[in-house]
C-alpha positions in Angstrom: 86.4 -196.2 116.4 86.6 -198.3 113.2 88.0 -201.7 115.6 85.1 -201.0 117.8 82.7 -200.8 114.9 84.2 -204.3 113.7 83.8 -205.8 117.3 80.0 -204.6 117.3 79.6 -206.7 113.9 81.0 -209.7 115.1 78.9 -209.6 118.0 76.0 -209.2 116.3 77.0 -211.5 113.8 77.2 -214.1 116.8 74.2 -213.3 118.1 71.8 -213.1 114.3 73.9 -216.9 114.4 72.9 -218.1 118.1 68.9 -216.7 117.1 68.6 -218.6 113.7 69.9 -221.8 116.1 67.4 -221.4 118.8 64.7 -220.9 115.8 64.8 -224.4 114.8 62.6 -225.2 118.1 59.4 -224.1 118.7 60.5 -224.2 122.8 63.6 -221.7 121.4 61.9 -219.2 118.7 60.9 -216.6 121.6 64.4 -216.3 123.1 65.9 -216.6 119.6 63.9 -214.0 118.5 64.9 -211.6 121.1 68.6 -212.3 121.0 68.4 -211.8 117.0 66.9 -208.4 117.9 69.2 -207.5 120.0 71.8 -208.6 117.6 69.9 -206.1 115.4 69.8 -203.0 117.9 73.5 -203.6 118.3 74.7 -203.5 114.8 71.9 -200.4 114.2 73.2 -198.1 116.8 76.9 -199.1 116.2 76.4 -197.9 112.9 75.3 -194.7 113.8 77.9 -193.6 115.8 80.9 -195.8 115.3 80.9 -195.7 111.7 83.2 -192.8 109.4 84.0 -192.7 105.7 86.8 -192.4 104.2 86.4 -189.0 104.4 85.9 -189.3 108.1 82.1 -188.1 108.2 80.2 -189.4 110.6 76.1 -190.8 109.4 74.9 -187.7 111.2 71.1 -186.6 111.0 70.2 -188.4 114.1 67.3 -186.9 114.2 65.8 -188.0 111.6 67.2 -191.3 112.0 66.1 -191.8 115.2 62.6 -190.7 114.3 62.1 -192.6 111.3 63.2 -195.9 113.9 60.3 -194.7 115.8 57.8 -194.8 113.4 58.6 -198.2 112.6 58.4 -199.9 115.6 55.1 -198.6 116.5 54.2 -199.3 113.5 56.2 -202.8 113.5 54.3 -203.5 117.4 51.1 -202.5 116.7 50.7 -205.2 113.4 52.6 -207.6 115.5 50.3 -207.6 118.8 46.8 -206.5 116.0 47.7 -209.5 113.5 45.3 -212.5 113.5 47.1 -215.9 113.2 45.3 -216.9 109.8 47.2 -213.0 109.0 50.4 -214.4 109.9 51.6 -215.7 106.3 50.1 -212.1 104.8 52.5 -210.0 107.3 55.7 -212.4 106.9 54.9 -211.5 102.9 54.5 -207.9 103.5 57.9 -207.9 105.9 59.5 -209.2 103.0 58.2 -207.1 100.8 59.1 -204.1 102.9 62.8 -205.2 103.6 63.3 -205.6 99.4 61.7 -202.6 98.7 64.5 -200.9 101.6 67.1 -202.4 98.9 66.1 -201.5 95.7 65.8 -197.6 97.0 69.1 -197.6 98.6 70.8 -198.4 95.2 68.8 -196.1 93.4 70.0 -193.3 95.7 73.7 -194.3 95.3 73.4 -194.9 91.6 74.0 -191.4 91.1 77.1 -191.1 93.1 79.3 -193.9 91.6 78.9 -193.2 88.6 82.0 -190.7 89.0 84.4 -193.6 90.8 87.1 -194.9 88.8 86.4 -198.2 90.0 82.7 -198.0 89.1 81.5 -201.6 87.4 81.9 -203.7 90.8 80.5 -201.1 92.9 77.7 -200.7 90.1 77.1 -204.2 89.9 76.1 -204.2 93.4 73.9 -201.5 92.7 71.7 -203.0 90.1 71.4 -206.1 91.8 70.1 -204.4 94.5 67.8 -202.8 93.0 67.0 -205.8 90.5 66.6 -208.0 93.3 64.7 -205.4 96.0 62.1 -204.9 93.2 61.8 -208.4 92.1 61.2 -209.4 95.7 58.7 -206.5 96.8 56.4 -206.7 93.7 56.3 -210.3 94.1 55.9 -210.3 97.9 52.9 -207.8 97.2 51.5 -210.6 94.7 52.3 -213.2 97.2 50.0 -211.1 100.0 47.2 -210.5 97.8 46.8 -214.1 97.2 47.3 -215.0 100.8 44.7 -212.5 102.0 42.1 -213.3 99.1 42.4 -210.0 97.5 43.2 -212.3 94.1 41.0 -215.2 93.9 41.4 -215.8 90.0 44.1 -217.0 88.8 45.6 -215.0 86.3 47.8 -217.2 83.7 49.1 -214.9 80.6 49.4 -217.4 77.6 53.4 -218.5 77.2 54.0 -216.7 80.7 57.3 -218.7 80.7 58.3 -217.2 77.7 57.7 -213.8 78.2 59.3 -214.3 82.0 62.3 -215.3 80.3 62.4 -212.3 77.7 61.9 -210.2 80.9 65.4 -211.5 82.4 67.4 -211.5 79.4 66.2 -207.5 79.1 67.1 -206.8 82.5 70.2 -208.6 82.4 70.9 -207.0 78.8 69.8 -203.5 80.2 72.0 -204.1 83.1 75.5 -205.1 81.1 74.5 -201.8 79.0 74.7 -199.6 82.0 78.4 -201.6 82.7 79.8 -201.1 80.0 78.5 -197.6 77.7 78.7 -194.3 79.0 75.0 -193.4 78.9 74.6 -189.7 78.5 71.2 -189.6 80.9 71.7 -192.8 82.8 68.5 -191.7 85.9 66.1 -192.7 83.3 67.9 -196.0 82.4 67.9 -197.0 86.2 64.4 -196.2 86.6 63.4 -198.3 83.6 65.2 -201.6 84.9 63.4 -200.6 88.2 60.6 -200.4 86.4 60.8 -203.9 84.4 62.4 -205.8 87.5 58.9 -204.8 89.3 56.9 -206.4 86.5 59.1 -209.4 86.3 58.5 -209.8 90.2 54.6 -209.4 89.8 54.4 -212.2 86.7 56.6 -214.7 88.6 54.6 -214.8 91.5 51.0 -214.4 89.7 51.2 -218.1 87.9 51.8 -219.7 91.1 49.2 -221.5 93.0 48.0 -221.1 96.8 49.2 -224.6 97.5 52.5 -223.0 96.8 52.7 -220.5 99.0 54.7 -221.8 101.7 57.8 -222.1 99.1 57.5 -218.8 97.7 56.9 -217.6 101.2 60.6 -219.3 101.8 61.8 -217.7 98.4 60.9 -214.1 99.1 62.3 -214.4 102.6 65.8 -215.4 100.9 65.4 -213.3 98.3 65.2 -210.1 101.2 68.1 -210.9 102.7 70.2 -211.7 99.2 69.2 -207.8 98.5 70.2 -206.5 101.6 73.7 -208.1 101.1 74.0 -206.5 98.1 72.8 -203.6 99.9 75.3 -203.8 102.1 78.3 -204.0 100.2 77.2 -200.9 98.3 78.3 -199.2 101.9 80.6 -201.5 102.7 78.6 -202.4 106.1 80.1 -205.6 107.2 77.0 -205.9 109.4 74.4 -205.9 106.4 76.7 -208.0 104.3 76.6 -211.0 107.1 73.2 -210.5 108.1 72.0 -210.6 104.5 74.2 -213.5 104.0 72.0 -215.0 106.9 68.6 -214.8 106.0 69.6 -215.8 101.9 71.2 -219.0 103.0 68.5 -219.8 105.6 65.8 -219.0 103.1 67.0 -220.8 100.6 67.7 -223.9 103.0 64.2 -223.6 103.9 62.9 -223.3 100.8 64.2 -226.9 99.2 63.0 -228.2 102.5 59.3 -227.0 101.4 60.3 -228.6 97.9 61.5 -231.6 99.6 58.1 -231.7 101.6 56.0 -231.6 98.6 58.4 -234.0 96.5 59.1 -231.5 93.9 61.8 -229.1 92.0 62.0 -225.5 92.7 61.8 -225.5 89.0 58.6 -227.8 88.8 56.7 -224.9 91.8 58.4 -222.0 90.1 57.7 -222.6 86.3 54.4 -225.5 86.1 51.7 -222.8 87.7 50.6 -225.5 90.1 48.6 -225.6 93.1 46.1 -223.0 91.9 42.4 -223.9 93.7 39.2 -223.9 92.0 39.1 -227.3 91.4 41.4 -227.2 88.4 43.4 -230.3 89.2 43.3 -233.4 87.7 43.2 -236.8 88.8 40.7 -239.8 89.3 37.0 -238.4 89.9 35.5 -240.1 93.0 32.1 -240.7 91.2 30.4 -244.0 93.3 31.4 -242.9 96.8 29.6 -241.8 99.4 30.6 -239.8 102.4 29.6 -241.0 106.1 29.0 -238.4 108.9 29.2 -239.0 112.5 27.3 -237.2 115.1 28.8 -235.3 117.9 27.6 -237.1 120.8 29.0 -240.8 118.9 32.3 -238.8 117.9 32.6 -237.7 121.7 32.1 -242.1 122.8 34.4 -242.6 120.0 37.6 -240.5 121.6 36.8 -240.9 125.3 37.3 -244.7 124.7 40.2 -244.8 123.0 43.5 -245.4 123.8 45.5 -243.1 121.5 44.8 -239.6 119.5 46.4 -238.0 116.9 45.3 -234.6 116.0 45.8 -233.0 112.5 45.8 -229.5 112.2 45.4 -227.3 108.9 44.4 -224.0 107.8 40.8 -224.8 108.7 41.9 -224.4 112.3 43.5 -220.9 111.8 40.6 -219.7 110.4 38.3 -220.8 113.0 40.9 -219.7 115.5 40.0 -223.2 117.2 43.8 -224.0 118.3 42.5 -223.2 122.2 39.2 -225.4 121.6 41.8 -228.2 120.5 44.1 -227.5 123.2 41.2 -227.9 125.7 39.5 -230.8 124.2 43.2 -232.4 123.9 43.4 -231.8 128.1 40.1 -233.5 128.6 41.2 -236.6 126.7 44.3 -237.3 128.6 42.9 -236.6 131.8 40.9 -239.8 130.8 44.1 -241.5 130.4 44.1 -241.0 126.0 47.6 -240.2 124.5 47.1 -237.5 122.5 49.6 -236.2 119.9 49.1 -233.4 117.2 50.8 -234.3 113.6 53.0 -231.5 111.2 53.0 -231.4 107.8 55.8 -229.4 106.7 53.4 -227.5 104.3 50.6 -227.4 106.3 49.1 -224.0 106.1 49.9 -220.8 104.6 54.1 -220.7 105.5 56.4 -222.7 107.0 55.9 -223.5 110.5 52.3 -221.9 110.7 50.7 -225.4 112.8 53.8 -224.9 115.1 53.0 -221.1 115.7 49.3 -221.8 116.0 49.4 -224.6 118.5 52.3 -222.5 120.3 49.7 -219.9 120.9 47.9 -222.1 122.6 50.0 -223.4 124.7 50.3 -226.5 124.0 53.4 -228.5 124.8 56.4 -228.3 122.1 56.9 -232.4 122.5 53.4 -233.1 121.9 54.1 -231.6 118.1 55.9 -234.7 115.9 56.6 -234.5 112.4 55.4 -236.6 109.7 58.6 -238.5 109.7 58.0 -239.5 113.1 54.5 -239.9 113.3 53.5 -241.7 110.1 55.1 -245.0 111.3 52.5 -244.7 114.5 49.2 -243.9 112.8 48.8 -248.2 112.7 48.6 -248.4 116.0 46.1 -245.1 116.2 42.7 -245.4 117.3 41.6 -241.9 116.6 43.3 -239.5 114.1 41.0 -236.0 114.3 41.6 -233.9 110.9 41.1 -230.5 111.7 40.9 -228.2 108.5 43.8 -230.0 106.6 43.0 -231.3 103.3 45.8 -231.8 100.7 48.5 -233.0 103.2 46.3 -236.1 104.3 44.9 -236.8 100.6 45.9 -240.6 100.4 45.9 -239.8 96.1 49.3 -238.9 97.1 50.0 -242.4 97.2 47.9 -244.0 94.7 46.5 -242.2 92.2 49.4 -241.9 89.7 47.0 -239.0 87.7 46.9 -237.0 90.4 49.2 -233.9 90.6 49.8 -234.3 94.2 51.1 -238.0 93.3 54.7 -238.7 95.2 53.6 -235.9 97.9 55.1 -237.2 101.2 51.7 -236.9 103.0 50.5 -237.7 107.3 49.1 -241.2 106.5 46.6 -241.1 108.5 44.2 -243.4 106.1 46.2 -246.3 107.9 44.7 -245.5 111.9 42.0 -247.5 113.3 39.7 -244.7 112.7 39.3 -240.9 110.9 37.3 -238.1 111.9 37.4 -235.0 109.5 36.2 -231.6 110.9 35.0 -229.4 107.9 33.1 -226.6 106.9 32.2 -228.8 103.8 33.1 -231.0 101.1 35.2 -228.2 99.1 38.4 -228.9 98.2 41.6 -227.8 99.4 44.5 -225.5 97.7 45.3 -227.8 95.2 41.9 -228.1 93.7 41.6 -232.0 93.9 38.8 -234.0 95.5 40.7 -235.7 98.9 40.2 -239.9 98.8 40.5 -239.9 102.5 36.6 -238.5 102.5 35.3 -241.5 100.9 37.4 -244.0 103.0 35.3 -246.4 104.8 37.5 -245.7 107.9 36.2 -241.8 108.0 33.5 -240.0 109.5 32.7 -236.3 108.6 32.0 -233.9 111.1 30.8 -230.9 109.1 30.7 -227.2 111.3 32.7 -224.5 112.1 36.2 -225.8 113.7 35.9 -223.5 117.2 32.1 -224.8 117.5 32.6 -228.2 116.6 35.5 -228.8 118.9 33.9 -226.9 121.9 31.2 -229.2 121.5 33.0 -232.1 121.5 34.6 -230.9 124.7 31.6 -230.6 126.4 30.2 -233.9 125.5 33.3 -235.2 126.9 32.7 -233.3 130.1 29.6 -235.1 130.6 31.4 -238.8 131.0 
């Protein structure tokens, strides 16, 4: 039993390895996502009845096992297939939140238990860094939500929040060592205080940090989920949780200096500066003897049936006017004309990583058509057309000249340097990092003001009439 439990683990450790492979392309994320599931079922149900103690008891209570896995997949399916896409970055929070809230109550259910094995303080250090690290990770990926879904649209900065965040660490770690090393004559209450504390802690880390930040903590959370269920693991001694844990940490926090990378910034410089907050709050040169220049539909419709090539910027703008099938379908008239048309990524563009991929995946459009700003910024020179589609921040050309400005040294889609720039936008409000964009006042660009889905519809029937 016990080698054919191992076997099953292994397996399923191949498989979580073959799905976070075939992740890295959008063309791969579907399959990769199944095989990672089953990967999942495998290890789940090998758990339940492969798996003995040293006592030789078996899990047992398949029942309620079996029913509480029911509830959450229809409850996991029915968010999945019911979640808009502008949602997406709220549910990926919530998932996170969910899976460190799973750790932090499996060690406080085995705290009791080992407090009578000889060999307590490693098993116990496990145990309060699952729970340390579950709480941290669901209060914070609560805060995270609410300021994805606009439930918190002040932000709240206590005064010397660094300080007090720091006090908050050296009492839980304090707390923690206490628990190590004293026999505490009623230790439940002691656990549930650091449970307590670690929850707070997770709630004033994520509160300071602004919306144009999200996509890292996003990234954070996730690796901070599967850090606790590693820890989670080895409290049971489940090689299976241990590995997969292992898995989504490292991946998260691979992911998470990418964003940093992205942005051209520290983990320490997101985590600790309370950037990115909107509002208009940001510094930087005021553009004060500028005006804007619209275009017209009809003239912006002339404008990309002539031209030769078309590089399409999507932001959240476009999730939120669900226009990513509008695009896709004004993108299809184009090149039947003969236009190449592209579609940019900036890695921070939207709410988490990878949101323009998902978005334009939805709609079908081809995986080779999506380049990354690596890859594309050497072309926009030789652009006629670049169409910005809700994205703000990540095109802001202050990134590369306006030492003031807090989004200075951002690795941005340089679109300022193609032949021409139309910007589709509700209005002239500025993006998530609170900061007027240059690129509006550019005598290259022409606004387009409207709702995304309308605006791009229309353009696609003026381009039918050609």
């Amino acid at each position: 039993m016990e080698f054919l439990l191992e076997i099953s683990y292994l397996v399923a450790t191949v498989f979580f390895i073959i799905c976070l492979k075939m992740l890295s392309s959008p063309e791969t994320a579907r399959k990769g996502n199944v095989i990672g599931g089953i990967g999942m079922a495998m290890a789940v149900v090998a758990t339940m009845f492969l798996y003995k103690s040293p006592e030789g008891k078996t899990v047992g209570n398949y029942i309620w096992i079996i029913a509480a896995m029911a509830v959450g997949t229809v409850t996991g399916l029915l968010s999945a297939k019911k979640v808009k896409m502008t949602a997406m970055p709220q549910m990926v929070a919530i998932f996170n939140g969910m899976g460190g809230a799973c750790s932090a109550l499996i060690g406080l259910v085995e705290f009791p238990g080992s407090l009578d094995d000889p060999s307590k303080t490693v098993g116990l250090s496990a145990i309060f860094a699952s729970i340390i690290v579950g709480s941290v990770t669901f209060s914070g990926s609560l805060i995270a939500y609410a300021k994805l879904n606009g439930n918190i649209k002040k932000d709240i900065r206590l005064p010397y929040y660094n300080v007090l965040n720091t006090l908050l660490i050296i009492v839980i770690l304090g707390l923690m060592v206490c628990l190590l090393l004293h026999n505490i004559d009623n230790p439940p209450p002691w656990i549930y205080l650091l449970t307590v504390i670690s929850l707070i802690y997770g709630v004033l880390f994520v509160f300071p940090i602004g919306g144009a930040d999200m996509p890292v903590v996003i990234a954070w959370l996730n690796s901070l989920s599967g850090i606790a269920a590693m820890f989670a693991g080895y409290i049971y001694g489940n090689l299976g949780m241990i590995v997969c844990g292992i898995l989504v940490g490292a991946s998260g926090i691979i992911l998470t200096v990418a964003m940093c990378n992205a942005m051209n910034r520290s983990l320490v410089n997101v985590f600790f500066t309370a950037f990115g907050g909107g509002g208009g709050r940001g510094s930087g040169s005021t553009i004060t003897d500028k005006t804007v220049k619209e275009i017209s539909m009809s003239d912006s419709a002339v404008l990309l049936y002539y031209s030769k090539s078309v590089v399409m910027v999507p932001g959240y703008g476009l999730a939120v006017a669900q226009a990513q099938h509008a695009l896709h379908e004004l993108e299809t008239l184009l090149e039947k004309n003969g236009v190449d048309v592209t579609y940019a990524i900036h890695p921070v563009a939207g709410r988490m990583p990878g949101h323009m991929n998902v978005l334009l995946a939805e709609a079908k459009v081809e995986y080779d058509k999506l380049i990354e700003m690596d890859t594309i910024n050497p072309r926009f020179p030789n652009t006629d057309v670049v169409i910005v589609v809700g994205a703000n921040d990540v095109v802001n050309p202050a990134a590369n000249t306006d030492p003031s400005s807090p989004i200075y040294g951002m690795p941005i889609l340089e679109v300022n340097k193609a032949g021409k720039v139309i910007v589709i936008k509700r209005s002239m409000a500025a993006g998530y990092a609170g900061i007027e964009n240059h690129l509006f006042y550019d005598t290259k660009t022409s606004m387009l003001f409207g709702d995304a889905k309308k605006v791009i519809s229309g353009l696609a029937e003026e381009v039918k009439k050609f």
